[in-house]
C-alpha positions as CSV (number, residue, x, y, z in Angstrom):
1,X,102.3,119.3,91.5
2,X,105.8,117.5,91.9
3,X,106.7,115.1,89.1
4,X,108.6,111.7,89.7
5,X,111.4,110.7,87.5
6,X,109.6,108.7,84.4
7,X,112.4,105.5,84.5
8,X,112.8,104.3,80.7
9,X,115.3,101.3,81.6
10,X,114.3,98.1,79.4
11,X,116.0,95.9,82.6
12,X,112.8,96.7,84.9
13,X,111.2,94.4,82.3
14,X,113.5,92.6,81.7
15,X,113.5,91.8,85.4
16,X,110.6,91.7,86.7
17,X,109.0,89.8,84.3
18,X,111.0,86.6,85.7
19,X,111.5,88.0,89.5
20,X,109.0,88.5,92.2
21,X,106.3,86.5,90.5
22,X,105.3,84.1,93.4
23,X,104.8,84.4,97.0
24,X,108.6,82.7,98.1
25,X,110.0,85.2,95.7
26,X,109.2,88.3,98.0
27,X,111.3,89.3,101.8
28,X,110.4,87.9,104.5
29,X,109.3,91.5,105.8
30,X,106.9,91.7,102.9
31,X,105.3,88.2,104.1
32,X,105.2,89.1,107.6
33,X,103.2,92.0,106.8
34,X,101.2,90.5,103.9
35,X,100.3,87.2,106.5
36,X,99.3,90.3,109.4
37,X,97.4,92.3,107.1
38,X,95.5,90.3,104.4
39,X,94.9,87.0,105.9
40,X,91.5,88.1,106.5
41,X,90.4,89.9,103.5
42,X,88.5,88.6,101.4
43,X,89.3,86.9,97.7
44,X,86.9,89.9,95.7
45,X,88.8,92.7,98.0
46,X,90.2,95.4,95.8
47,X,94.2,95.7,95.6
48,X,96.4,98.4,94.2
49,X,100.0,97.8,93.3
50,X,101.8,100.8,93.2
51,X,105.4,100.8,91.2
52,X,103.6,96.7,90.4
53,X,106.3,96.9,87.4
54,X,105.3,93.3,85.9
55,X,102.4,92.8,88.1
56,X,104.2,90.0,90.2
57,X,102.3,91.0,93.0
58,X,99.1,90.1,91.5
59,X,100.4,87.0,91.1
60,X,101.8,86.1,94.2
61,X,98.6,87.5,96.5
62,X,96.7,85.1,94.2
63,X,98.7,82.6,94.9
64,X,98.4,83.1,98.9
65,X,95.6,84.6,99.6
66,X,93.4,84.0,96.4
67,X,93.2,87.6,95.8
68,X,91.0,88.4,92.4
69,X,90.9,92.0,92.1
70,X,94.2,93.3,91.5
71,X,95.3,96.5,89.8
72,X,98.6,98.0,88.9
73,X,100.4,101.0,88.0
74,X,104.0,101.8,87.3
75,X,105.9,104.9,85.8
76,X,107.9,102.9,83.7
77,X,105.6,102.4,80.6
78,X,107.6,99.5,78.6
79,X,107.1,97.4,81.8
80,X,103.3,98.1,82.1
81,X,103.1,97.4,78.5
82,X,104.7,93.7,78.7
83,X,102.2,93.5,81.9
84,X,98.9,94.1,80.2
85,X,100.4,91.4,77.5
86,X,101.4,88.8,79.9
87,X,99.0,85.9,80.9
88,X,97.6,85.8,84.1
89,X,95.9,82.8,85.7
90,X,92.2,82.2,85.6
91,X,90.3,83.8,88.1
92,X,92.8,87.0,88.4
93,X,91.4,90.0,87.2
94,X,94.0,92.0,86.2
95,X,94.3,95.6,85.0
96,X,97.2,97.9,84.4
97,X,97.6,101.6,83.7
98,X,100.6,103.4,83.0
99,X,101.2,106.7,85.5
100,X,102.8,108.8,88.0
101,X,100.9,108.2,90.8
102,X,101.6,111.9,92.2
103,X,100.0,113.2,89.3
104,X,97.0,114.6,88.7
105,X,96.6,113.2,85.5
106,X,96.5,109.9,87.4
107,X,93.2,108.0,86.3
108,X,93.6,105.4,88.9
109,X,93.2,108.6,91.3
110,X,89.4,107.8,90.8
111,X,89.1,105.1,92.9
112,X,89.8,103.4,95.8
113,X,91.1,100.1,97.6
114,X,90.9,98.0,100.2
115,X,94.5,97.7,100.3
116,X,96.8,99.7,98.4
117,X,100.2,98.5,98.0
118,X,103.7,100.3,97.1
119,X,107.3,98.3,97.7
120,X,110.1,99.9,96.6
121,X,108.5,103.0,94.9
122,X,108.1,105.5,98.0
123,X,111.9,105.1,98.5
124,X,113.0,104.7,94.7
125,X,112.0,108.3,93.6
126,X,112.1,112.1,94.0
127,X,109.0,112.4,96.5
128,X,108.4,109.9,98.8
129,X,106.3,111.9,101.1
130,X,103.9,112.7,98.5
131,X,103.7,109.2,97.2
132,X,102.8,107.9,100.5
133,X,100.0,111.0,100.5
134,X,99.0,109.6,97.5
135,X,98.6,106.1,97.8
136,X,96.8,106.8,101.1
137,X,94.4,108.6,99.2
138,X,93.4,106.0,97.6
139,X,92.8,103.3,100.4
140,X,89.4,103.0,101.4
141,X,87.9,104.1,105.1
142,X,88.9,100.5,107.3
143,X,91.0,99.8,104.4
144,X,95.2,99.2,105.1
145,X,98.4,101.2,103.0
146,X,101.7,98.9,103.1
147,X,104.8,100.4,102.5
148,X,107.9,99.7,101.8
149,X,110.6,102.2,103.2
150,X,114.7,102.4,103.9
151,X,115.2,103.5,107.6
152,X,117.9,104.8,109.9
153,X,118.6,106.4,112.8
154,X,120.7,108.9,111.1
155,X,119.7,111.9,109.0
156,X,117.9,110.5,106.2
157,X,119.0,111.3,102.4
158,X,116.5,112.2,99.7
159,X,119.5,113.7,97.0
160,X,119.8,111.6,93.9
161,X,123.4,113.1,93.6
162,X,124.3,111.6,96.6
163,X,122.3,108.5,97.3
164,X,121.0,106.7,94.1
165,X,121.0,103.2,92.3
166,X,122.0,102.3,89.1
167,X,119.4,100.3,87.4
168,X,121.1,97.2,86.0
169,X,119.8,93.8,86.8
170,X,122.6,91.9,84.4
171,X,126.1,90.7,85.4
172,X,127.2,94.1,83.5
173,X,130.0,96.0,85.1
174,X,130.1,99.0,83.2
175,X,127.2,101.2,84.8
176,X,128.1,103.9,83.1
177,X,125.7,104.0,80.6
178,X,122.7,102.8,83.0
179,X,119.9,104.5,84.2
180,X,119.8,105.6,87.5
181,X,116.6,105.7,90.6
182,X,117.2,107.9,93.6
183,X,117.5,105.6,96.5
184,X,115.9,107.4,99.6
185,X,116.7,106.6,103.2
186,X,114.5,108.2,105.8
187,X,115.3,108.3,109.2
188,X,113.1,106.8,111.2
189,X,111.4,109.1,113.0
190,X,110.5,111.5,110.1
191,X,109.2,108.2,108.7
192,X,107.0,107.8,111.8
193,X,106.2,111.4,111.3
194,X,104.9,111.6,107.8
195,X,102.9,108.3,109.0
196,X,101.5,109.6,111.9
197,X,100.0,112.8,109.4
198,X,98.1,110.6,107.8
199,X,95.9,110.2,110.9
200,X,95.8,106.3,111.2
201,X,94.0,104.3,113.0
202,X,96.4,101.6,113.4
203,X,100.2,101.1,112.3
204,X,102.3,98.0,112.4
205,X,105.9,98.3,111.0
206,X,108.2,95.1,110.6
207,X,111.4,94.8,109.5
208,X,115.6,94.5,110.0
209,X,119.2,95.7,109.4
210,X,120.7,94.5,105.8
211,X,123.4,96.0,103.8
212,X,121.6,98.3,100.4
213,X,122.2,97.0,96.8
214,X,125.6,96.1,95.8
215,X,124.5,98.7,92.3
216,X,123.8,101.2,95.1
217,X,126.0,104.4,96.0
218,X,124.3,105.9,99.2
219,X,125.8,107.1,102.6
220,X,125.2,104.7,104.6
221,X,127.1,100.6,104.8
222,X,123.8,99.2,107.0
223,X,119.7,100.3,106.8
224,X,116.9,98.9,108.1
225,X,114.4,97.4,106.0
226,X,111.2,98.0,106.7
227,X,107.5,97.6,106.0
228,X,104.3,98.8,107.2
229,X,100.8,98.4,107.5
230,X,98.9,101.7,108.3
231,X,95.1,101.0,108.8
232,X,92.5,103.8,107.5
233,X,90.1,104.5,110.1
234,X,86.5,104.1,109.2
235,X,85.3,107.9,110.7
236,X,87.6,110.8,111.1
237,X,90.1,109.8,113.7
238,X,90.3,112.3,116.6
239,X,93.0,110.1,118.9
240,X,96.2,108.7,118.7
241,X,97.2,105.8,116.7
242,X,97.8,102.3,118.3
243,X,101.8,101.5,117.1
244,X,102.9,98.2,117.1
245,X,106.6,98.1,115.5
246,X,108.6,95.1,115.5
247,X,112.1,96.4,114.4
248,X,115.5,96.9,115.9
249,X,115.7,98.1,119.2
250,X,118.9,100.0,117.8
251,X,117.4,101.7,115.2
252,X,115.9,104.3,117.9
253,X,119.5,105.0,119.8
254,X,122.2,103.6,117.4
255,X,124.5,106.1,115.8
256,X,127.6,106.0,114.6
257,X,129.5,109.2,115.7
C-alpha cells in the first residue's frame, strides 16, 4: 500500500487552530456544497473529517447545521494532538485519531459515515486517487463523500518536484527552510473519471476559476476550485450517475496553446 507524505510542520497548528473554525471562515464553494448536501441530515448523523487538521470543521457544521457526531483524522500528528486538547462546545462529540488514511493501519478504516469529508487533503499529497478510494470506503450506502479538488482543462500535475507548496502560514519570506505539500491539479476529466469509478449514484460538483497560493510553485497562473458531493447509492448501482456540475463552461474547452 502507497504511503502519503507524514507533514511535521508546527504552522498547520499553528494555523489552523485560529483559521477555519466557523462556518463564514470556509469558501463559498465549500458552503454551496455543505447547504446542498447536509441541510437535511440529521443533528446525530455521523461525519468524518479527513485532513480535519484542528477539527474546525467540527466546529463550523455545529455551528450550521448542529451536527453532534464528528470525527477527525489528520497525518500531521502535532496538529491532532492540540485537537484532542482543545475545547469543543457542549453537545459536540468530538474524537480525533492520528493516521494516513490510505493506510492499512488506519483504525478509523473500521467504520463508516454518513458523510465523509476531505478539503484540501486529496489534492495536498502523493495519492489523490487512492485517498478519494479511501474516504469513499468509508461513507455509508445513501451516505455522500465531499471533496475538495484543483481542476483544469490542461494535463493535470501530480509531481511534487514540479507543482508543490511551501507550508508557511507567517509573513516569513525565507521559505527555504519550510516544509513543503505536493499541490495536485487534476484535469478535469480524469477527475470525473476517478469519480465516476466509484459507481455513484449521484454527483454534484461546484466551483470557479482563482489564482493558487501565493506560497505555491505549480504550472499553471489560473485553476478551478472545485468541490463535490458524490452520493453512495443504497444497492449496487448498475446505471449511470445523474451529474449536476455547476462550474465554468471554460473549464471543458479552454486551453491555452
Amino acid at each position: 500500500m502507497p504511503q502519503n507524505i507524514e507533514y511535521k510542520s508546527s504552522e498547520i497548528k499553528d494555523f489552523y487552530s485560529t483559521q477555519r473554525t466557523a462556518w463564514k471562515q470556509f469558501y463559498p464553494s465549500e458552503r454551496k456544497v455543505f447547504e446542498r448536501t447536509l441541510e437535511g441530515f440529521g443533528a446525530d448523523a455521523k461525519v468524518l473529517d479527513v485532513g480535519c487538521a484542528a477539527g474546525g470543521l467540527g466546529r463550523a457544521l455545529h455551528q450550521r447545521f448542529q451536527i453532534s457526531d464528528y470525527t477527525g483524522i489528520d497525518i500531521n500528528k502535532e496538529v491532532i494532538e492540540f485537537a484532542k486538547s482543545a475545547p469543543f462546545p457542549d453537545g459536540l462529540n468530538a474524537r480525533f485519531e492520528h493516521g494516513d488514511i490510505i493506510s492499512d493501519d488506519c483504525e478509523i478504516g473500521k467504520s463508516q459515515y454518513d458523510a465523509t469529508i476531505a478539503l484540501g487533503c486529496a489534492d495536498w499529497n502523493l495519492h489523490p486517487e487512492a485517498i478519494v478510494n479511501s474516504c469513499w470506503n468509508l461513507v455509508k450506502p445513501g451516505g455522500q463523500l465531499i471533496i475538495s479538488l484543483r481542476l483544469t482543462p490542461e494535463a493535470g500535475v501530480n509531481d511534487i518536484s514540479r507543482s508543490y507548496q511551501y507550508i508557511n502560514f507567517s509573513e516569513d519570506k525565507d521559505v527555504s527552510s519550510k516544509e513543503i505539500a505536493n499541490y495536485v491539479i487534476l484535469n478535469i476529466a480524469q477527475a470525473l473519471k476517478i469519480i465516476e469509478k466509484l459507481q455513484p449514484s449521484e454527483v454534484y460538483g461546484y466551483g470557479y476559476w482563482g489564482s493558487p497560493s501565493t506560497t505555491a510553485v505549480t504550472l499553471y497562473d489560473q485553476i478551478v476550485f472545485g468541490v463535490f458531493s458524490i452520493s453512495k447509492p443504497i444497492a449496487e448501482n448498475t446505471s449511470s450517475a445523474s451529474c449536476l456540475l455547476e462550474l465554468p463552461l471554460d473549464l471543458f474547452t479552454r486551453t491555452d496553446s
